[in-house]
N, C-alpha and C positions, 0 to 999 in steps of 0.2 A: 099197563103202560106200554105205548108203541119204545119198542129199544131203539130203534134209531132216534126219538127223540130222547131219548134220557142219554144216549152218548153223545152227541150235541150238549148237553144238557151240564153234562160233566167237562165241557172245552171252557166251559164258562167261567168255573172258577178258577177252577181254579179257578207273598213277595214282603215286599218289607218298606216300612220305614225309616230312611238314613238319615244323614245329619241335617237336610231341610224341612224332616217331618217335625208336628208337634210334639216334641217331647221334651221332657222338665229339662233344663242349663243342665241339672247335676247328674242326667243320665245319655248326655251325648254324645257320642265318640270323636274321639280325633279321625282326622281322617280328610281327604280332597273333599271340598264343598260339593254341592250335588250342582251339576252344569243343569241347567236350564232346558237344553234337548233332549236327558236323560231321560229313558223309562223303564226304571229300574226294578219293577216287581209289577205281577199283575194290577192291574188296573191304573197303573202309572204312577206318576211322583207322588201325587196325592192319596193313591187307593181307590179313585172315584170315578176314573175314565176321561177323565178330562186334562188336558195337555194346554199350555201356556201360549203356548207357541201361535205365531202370527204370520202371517205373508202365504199363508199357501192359497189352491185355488180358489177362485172367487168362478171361474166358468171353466166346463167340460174341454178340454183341449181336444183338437181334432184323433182322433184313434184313443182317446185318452188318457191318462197318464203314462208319461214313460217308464218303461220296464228298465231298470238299472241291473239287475242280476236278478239269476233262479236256478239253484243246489239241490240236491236232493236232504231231503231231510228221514222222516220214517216215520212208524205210527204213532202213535198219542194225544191225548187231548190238551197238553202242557200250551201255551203260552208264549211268546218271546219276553224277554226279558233284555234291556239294552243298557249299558251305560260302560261309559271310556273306550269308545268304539270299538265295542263287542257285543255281539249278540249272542244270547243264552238260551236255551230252552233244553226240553226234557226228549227224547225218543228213544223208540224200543225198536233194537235189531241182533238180530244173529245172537238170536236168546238171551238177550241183557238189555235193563234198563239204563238210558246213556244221560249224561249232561253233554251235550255237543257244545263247545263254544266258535262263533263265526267272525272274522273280520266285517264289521258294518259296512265297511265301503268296497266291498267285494263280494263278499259271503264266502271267501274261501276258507275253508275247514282246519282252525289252529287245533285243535285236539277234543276227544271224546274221553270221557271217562264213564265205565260201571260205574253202578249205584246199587245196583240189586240185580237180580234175576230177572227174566222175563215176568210180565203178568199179565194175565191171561181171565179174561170176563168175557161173557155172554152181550155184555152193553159196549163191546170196542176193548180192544187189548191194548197194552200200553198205559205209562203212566199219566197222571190228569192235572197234578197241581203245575205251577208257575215256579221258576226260579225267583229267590229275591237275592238283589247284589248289593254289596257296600265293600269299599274299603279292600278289593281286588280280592271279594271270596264271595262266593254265591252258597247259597240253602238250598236243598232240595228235597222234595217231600215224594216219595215212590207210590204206586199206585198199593201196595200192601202198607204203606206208613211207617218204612224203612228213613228216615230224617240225615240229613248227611252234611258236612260243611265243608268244600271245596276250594282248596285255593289256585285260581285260574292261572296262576301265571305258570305253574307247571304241573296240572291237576292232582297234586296230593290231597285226599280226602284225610282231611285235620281230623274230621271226628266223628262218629255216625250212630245211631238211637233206632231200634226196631222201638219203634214209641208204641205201638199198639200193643204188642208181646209182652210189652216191660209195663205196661199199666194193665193188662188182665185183660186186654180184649180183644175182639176180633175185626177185619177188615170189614167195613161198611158194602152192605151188598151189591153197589154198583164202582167199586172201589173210589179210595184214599182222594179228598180231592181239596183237601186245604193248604192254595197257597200262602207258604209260609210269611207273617210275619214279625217285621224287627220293630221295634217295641226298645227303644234306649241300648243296652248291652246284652238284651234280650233276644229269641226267635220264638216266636208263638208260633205253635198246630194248633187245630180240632182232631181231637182223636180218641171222643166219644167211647170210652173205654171205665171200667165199674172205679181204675183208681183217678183217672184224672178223663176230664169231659176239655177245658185245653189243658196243656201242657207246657212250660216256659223254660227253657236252657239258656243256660252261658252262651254267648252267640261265639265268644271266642274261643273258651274251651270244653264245649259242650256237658257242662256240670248242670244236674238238675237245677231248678231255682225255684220253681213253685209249681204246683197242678192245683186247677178249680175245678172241683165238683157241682157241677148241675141237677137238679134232683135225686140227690144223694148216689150223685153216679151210674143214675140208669140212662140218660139219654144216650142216643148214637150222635154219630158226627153230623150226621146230614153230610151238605155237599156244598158249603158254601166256604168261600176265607174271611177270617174276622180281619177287623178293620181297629183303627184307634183313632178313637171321634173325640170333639169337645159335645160334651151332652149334659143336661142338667145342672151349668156348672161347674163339669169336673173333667177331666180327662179320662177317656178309660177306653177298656179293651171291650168292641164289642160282637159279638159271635151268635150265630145266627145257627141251632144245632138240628138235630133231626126232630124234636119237639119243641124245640122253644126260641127266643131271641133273648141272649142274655148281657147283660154288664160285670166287666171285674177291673178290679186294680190293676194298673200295669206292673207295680213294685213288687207287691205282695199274692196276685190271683185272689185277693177275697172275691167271695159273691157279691155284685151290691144291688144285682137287682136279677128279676126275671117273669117275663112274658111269654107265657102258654102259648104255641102256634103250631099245630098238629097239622102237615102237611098230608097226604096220602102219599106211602113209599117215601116217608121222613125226605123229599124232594123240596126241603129249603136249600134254595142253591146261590141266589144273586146276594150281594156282599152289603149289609145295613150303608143307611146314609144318613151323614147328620144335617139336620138343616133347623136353623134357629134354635139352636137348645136342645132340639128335639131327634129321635129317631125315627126313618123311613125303612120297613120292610115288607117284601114281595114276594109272591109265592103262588109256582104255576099249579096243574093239579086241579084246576078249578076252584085254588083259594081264593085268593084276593092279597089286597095291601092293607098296610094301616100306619099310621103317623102316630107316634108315641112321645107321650110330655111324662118327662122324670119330673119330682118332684122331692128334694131330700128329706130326708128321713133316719134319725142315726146316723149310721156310720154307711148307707146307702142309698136307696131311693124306693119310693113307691111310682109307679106305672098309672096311667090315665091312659084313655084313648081322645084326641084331637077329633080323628077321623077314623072310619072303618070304611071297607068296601068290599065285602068276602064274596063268594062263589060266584053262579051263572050269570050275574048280572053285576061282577066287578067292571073297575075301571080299568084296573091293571094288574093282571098275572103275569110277575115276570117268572119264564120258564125255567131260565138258567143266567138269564144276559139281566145283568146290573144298570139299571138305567141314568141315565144322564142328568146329572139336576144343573139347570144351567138358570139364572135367574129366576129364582122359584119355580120353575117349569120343572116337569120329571119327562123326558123324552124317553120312550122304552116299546118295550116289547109284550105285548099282551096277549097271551095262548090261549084259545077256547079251547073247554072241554080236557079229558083226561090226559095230558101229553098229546092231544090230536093233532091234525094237520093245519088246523085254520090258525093265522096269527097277524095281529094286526099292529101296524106300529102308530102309535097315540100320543100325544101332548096331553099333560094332565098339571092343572095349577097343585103344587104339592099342599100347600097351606089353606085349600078348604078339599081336596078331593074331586073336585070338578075337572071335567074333558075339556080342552080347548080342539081338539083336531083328533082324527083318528084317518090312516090310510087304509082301508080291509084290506086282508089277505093280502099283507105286502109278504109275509113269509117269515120264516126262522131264518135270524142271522144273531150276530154278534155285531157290539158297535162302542166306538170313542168318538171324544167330540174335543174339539180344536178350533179356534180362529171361528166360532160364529157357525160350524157346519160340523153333521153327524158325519164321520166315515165309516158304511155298513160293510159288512164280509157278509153274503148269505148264503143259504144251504148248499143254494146252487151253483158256490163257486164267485157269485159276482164282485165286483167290489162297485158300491154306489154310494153316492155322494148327496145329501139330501141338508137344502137350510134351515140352521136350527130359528126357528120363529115360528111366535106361537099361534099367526093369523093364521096358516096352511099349510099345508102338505108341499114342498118345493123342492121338486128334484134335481140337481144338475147333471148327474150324469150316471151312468153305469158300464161295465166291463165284464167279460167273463174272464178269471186270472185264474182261477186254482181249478181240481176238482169240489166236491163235497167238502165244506169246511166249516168245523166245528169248533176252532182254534180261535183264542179271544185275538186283537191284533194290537199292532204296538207301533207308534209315532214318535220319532226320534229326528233331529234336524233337519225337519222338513224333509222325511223318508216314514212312508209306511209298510211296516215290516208286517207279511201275513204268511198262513203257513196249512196244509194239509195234512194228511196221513203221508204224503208221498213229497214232497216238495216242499221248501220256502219261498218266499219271493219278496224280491223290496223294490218300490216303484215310487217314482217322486214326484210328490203333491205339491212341489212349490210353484207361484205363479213364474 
């Protein structure tokens, strides 16, 4: 595997669900409703990269979007994370992992807090998951899978979990990279270790709550963050591991299902997606995708496949980047070849497997989708602007903002916040 893609790779995943996520009445918290421009944990409100939000550009403005501020930030592949105008994410400096917290409409720097020690990898130093916020305390998952719960308003770390350690195992060989999530009163990891494969705490007083084992506790983490879908019927937690794509209870971590999906270098990274009942997962490496129909069964479910589309002749290997399902459409990222160079970004009908569009070798980026348009971050720094429609390929614009960026990006009131190993930047998309 080329390392510079697998450190890419790890920006991807790498939050949580708060009080506008689906979760049962009796497991909701008190707490400020979730504002509408919020993007409070990787992948956004929903988990799924897609933001609600309406009015931004419809055409390329001359020079292109305005630059509103740019801070320095530091290394890692963490995420922004936003909500009650503040911006959160993870960086490593002057040999400590940090939670930095930012004023949104400034980016000026309200305080930093350790989390852990530096960390230090061959694939990019620095920690990899995403902040998730609720209820003025953010979760943070360390690139060794040190777990911590911070409360922003004057960083006191409430409570904190070497979760790897304390379930028997060791750091995943491209480091720790599931962002955290919240789950009702709950904070889920993956942390693929012989006692618990996830792991669930008190989100408030960090008390264990339950660990699910995956075959019989031998999987690794992999590299991706679980998600909590409506699938088969039911609500559940579901987690995508270095071997497999599983389902569990959110109350309890029972098992209630599991699908074998052996990536090469346990490189399941993009985060499951539900669609009609069903789950969608993706996997670079030269796997492929496939669409999965629960079916129950007892007290869980039995697995079907819909669709398949595995190795050199898939449709869609997502590398690291979770693709976009936007009216049945999966918009994403499809990697030829081992972690190689070539990457194409493709339309693909999710509900039979079929291509509607493919651009070659548009490249390795990261990408959300908003108001009818993808907003891409790519390797090389750009930010472009591509419409999401499934006749063609339509770009509107592009920009050179960062250096190299591996960092997923985040869209908060018509503001999208991106980030490098060296820098932040937040620049506004509204028309």
């Amino acid at each position: 595997m080329l390392a510079g893609a697998f450190v890419v790779a790890v920006a991807f995943s790498a939050v949580a669900l708060v009080a506008a996520e689906r979760v049962p009445d009796d497991e909701a918290t008190s707490g400020a409703a979730l504002v509408a421009s919020d993007w409070p944990q990787f992948l956004g409100p929903e988990r799924d990269g897609i933001s609600r939000e309406t009015g931004l550009i419809d055409a390329w403005p001359d020079g292109g979007p305005k630059e509103l501020w740019r801070v320095a930030g530091g290394a890692g592949m963490s995420g922004l994370a936003i909500q009650g105008g503040q911006v959160v994410t993870l960086v490593q400096r002057d040999g400590e992992q940090r939670l930095i917290v930012l004023d949104a409409a400034s980016g000026k720097e309200l305080r930093a807090v350790a989390i852990a020690p530096a960390y230090e990898n061959a694939m990019g130093d620095g920690p990899r998951a995403t902040p998730a916020l609720a209820d003025g305390r953010a979760w943070a998952f360390s690139g060794e899978g040190v777990l911590v719960a911070v409360d922003l308003a004057d960083g006191t770390i409430a409570w904190r979990h070497d979760v790897v350690t304390e379930q028997g195992g060791k750091p995943a060989a491209y480091g720790m990279a599931s962002s955290p999530l919240l789950a009702g009163k709950l904070v889920v990891v993956t942390a693929g270790a012989p006692r618990g494969t996830l792991v669930a705490y008190d989100r408030a007083t960090g008390d264990l709550a339950w660990t699910a084992r995956a075959d019989g506790g031998r999987e690794t983490a992999g590299y991706s963050s679980a998600a909590l879908l409506d699938a088969g019927g039911r609500e559940q937690i579901v987690a995508f591991t270095g071997e497999s794509a599983i389902g569990v209870a959110p109350q309890s971590g029972a098992l209630l299902w599991r699908y074998p999906f052996v990536t090469e270098y346990d490189c399941n990274i993009a985060t499951p997606l539900a669609y009609d009942g069903k789950v969608f997962i993706s996997s670079g490496e030269n796997h492929g995708a496939a669409l999965l129909a629960l079916a129950p069964k007892d007290d869980g479910f039995t697995v079907s496949e819909v669709w398949t589309s595995f190795g050199k002749t898939s449709v869609l290997r997502n590398e690291w980047q979770t693709s976009m399902l936007i009216d049945g459409h999966l918009y994403g990222f499809d990697n030829v070849g081992s972690a190689g160079p070539v990457t194409h970004l493709t339309c693909v009908d999710i509900a039979t497997g079929k291509p509607r569009w493919q651009e070659a070798r548009f490249g390795k980026g990261n990408l959300l989708a908003a108001d009818g348009k993808l907003f891409i971050t790519t390797f090389q720094g750009e930010l472009v602007v591509v419409r999401a429609t499934t006749e063609r390929f339509v770009e509107l614009g592009r920009k050179k903002l960062l250096r190299s960026t591996r960092q997923a990006p985040a869209l908060a009131g018509g503001r999208l916040y991106l980030r490098d190993d060296r820098e932040i930047v937040c620049v506004d998309v509204r028309r």
